[in-house]
C-alpha positions as a printed NumPy array, in Angstrom:
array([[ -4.627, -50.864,  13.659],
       [ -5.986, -48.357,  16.179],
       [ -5.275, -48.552,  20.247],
       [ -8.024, -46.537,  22.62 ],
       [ -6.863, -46.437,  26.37 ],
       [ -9.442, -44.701,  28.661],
       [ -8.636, -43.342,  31.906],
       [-10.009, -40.804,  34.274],
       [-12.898, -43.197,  36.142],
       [-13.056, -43.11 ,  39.842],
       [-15.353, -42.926,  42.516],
       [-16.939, -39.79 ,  42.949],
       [-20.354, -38.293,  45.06 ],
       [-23.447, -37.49 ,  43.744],
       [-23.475, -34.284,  42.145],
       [-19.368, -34.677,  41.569],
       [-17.648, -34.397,  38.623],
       [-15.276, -36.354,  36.316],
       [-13.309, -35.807,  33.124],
       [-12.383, -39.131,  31.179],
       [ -9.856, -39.228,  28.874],
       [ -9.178, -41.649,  25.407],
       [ -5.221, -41.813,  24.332],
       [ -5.667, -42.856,  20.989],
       [ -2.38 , -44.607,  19.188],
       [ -1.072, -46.757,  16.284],
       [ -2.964, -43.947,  13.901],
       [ -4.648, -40.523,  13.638],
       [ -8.072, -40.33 ,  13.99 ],
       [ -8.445, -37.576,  12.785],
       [-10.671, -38.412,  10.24 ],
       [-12.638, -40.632,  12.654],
       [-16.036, -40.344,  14.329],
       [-15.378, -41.001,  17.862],
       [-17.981, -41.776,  20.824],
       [-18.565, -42.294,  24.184],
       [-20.446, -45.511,  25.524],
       [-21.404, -47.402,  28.675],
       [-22.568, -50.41 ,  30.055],
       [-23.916, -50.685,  33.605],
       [-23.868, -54.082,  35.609],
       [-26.553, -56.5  ,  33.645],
       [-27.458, -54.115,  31.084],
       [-26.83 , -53.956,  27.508],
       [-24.052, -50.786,  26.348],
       [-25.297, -47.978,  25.362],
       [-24.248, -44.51 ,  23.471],
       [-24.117, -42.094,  25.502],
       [-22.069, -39.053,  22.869],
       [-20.409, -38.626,  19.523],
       [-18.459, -36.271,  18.177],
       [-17.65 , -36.024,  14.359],
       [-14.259, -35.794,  12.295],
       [-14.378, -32.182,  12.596],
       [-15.209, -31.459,  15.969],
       [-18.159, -29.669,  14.336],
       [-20.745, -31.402,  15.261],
       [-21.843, -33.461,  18.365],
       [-24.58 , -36.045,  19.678],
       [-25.855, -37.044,  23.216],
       [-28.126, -39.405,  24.448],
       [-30.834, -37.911,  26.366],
       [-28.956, -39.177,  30.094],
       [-25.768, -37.032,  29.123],
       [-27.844, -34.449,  27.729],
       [-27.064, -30.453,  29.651],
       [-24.523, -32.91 ,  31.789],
       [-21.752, -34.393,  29.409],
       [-19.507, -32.627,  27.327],
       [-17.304, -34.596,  24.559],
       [-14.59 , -33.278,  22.536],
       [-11.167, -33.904,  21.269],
       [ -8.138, -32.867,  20.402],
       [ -6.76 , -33.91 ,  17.075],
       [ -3.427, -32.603,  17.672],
       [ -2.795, -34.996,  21.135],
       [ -5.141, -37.49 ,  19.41 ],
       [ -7.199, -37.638,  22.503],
       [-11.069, -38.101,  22.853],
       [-12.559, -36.492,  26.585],
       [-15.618, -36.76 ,  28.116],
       [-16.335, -34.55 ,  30.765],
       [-19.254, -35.138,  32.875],
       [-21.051, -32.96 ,  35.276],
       [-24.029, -33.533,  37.875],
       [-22.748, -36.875,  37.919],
       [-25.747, -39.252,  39.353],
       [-26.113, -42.938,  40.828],
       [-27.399, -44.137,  37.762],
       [-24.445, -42.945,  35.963],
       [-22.649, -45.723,  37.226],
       [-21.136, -48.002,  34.301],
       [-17.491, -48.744,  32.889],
       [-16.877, -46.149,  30.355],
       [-15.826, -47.21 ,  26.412],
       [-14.453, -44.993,  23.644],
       [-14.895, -46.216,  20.636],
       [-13.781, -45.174,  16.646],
       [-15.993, -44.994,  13.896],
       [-13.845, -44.985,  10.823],
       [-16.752, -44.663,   8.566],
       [-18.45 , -47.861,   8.553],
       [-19.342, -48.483,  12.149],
       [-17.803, -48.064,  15.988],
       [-15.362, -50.88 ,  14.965],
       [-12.383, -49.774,  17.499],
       [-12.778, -49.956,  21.166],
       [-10.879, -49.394,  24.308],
       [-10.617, -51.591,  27.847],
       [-13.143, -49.22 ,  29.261],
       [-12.555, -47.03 ,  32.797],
       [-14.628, -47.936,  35.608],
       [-17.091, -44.365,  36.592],
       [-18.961, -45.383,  40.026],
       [-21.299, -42.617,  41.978],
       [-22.115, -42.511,  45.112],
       [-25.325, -41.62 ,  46.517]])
């Protein structure tokens, strides 16, 4: 069984920064596809990056695109997101989420990220 605790949201200005953070525990995942999603108040969750096994090789939805960076650290078993230009409409509670190979079947509580205008 895998455990994802997110932490790092806030409230932060326009054009502010924040750096979340997913403590993964009860296994590695190091041999998991991990990802970043949101879902914004009466709106359906949505991807917003992945990042594979390796660290080799990551995705972003056009939003997080230039803005978002995700990586991870196998060693501390920790999944980040660190997000830049932050923007209004980047307001959402924040979800990890581990793909073990057959699907983002693992998720965390989620971390509140709310930006001011």
């Amino acid at each position: 069984q895998v455990q994802l605790a997110e932490s790092g949201g806030g409230l932060v200005q326009a054009g502010g920064s924040l750096r979340l953070s997913c403590a993964a525990s009860g296994r590695t995942l190091s041999t998991y596809t991990m990802g970043w999603f949101r879902q914004a108040p009466g709106k359906e969750r949505e991807f917003v990056a992945g990042i594979s096994w390796s660290g080799g090789s990551t995705s972003y939805s056009d939003s997080g695109k230039g803005r978002f960076t995700i990586s991870r650290d196998s060693a501390k078993n920790t999944l980040y997101l660190q997000m830049n230009s932050l923007r209004p409409e980047d307001t959402a509670v924040y979800y990890c989420a581990a793909d073990p190979r057959w699907g983002y079947v693992y998720w965390g509580q989620g971390t509140q990220v709310t930006v001011s205008s």
